[in-house]
C-alpha positions as CSV (number, residue, x, y, z in Angstrom):
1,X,-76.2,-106.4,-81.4
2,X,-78.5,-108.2,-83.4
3,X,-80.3,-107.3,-86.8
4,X,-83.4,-109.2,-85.5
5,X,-83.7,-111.7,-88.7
6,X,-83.3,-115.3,-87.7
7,X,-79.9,-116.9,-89.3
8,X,-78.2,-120.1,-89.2
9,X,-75.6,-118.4,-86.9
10,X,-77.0,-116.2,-84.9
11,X,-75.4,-112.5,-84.5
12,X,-74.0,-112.6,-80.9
13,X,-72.2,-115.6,-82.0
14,X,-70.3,-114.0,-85.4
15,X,-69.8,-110.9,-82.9
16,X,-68.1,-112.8,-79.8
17,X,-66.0,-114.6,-82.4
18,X,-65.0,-111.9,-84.9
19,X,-61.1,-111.3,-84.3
20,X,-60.7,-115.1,-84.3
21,X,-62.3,-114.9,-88.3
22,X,-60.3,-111.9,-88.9
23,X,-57.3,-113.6,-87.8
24,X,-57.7,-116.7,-89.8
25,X,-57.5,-118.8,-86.3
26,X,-61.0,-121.0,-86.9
27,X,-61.7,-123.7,-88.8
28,X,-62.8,-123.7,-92.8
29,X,-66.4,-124.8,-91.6
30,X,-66.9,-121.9,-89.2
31,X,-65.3,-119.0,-91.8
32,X,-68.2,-120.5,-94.2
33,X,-70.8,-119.8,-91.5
34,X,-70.0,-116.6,-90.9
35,X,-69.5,-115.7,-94.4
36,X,-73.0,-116.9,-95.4
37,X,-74.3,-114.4,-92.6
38,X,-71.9,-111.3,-93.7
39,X,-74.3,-111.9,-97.1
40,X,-77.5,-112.2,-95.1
41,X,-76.7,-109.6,-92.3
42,X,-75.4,-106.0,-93.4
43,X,-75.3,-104.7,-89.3
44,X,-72.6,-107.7,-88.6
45,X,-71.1,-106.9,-92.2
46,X,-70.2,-103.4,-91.2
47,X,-69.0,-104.0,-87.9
48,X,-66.8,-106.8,-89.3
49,X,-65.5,-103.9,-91.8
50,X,-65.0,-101.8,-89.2
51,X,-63.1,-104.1,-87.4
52,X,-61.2,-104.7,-90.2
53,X,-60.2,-101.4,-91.2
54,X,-59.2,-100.6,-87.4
55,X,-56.4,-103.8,-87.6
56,X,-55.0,-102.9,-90.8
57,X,-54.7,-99.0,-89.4
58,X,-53.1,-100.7,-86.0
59,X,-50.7,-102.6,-88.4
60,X,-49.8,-100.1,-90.4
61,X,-49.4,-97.4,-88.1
62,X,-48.1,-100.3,-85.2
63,X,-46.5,-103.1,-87.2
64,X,-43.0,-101.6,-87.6
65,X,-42.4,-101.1,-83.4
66,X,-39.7,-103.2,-82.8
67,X,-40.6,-105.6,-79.3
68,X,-38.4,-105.6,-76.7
69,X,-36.6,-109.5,-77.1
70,X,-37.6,-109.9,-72.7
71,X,-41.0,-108.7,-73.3
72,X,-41.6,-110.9,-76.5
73,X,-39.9,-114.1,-74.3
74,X,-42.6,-112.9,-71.3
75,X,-46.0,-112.6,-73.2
76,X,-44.7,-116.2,-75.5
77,X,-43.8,-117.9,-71.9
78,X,-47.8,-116.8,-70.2
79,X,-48.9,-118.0,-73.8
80,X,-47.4,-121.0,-73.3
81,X,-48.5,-121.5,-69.9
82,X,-52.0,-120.3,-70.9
83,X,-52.4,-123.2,-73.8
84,X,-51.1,-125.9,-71.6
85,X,-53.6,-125.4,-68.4
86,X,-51.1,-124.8,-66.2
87,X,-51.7,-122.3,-63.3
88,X,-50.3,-118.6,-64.6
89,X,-49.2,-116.2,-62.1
90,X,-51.3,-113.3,-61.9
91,X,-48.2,-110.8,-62.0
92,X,-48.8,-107.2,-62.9
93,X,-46.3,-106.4,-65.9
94,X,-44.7,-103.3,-65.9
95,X,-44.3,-101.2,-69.3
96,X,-41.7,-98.3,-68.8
97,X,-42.5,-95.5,-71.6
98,X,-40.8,-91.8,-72.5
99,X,-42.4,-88.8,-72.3
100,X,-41.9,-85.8,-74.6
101,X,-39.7,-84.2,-72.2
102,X,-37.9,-86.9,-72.1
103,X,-38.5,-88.7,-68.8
104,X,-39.3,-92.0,-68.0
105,X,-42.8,-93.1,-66.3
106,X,-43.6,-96.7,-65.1
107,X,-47.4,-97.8,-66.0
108,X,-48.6,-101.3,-64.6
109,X,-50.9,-103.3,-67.2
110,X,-52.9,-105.0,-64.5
111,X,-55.1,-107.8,-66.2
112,X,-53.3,-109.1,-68.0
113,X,-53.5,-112.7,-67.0
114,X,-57.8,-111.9,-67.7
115,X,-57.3,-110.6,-71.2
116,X,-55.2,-113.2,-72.4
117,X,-57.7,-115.7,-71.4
118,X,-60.5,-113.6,-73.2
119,X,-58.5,-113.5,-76.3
């Protein structure tokens, strides 16, 4: 997506980095950038409100799940594995979940070893 007006930071840039501004996780000089073209660029300024909106809906609707202590020790472990270079195992993970009669299913989360590099 692109407005088609030339910026400083160009649009596919503040797009492919959005959650990373939204989550405080770049540095001061980069949130500046990207500020500067939320006042130049309304498309990229309402798909950063979007965005926005969606994770505080996901944390209020989400945030109060309690995470299993195994699952949480799993995801930190690949994390950790994932930071330090090291080779990660590309291990299916599987999620069991309740259905509203009741009854267990088993669901594999394949990729998961792919999206955490994305992310």
């Amino acid at each position: 997506m692109s407005c088609g007006e030339p910026h400083e930071t160009d649009c596919s840039e503040v797009l492919d980095h959005l959650y990373e501004f939204l989550d405080h996780e770049m540095p001061d000089s980069d949130c500046t950038k990207f500020e500067t073209h939320f006042e130049e660029c309304s498309p990229c300024l309402e798909k950063y409100g979007l965005e926005q909106a969606v994770k505080k809906l996901v944390k209020r609707c989400c945030g109060q799940d309690d995470v299993p202590v195994d699952l949480r020790a799993k995801v930190m472990g690949r994390i950790d594995l994932i930071r330090s270079g090291e080779a990660v195992p590309d291990h299916d993970v599987t999620v069991e979940t309740v259905t509203a009669e009741g009854g267990a299913t088993a669901a594999k989360a394949k990729g998961l070893h792919a999206r955490a590099k994305e992310a």
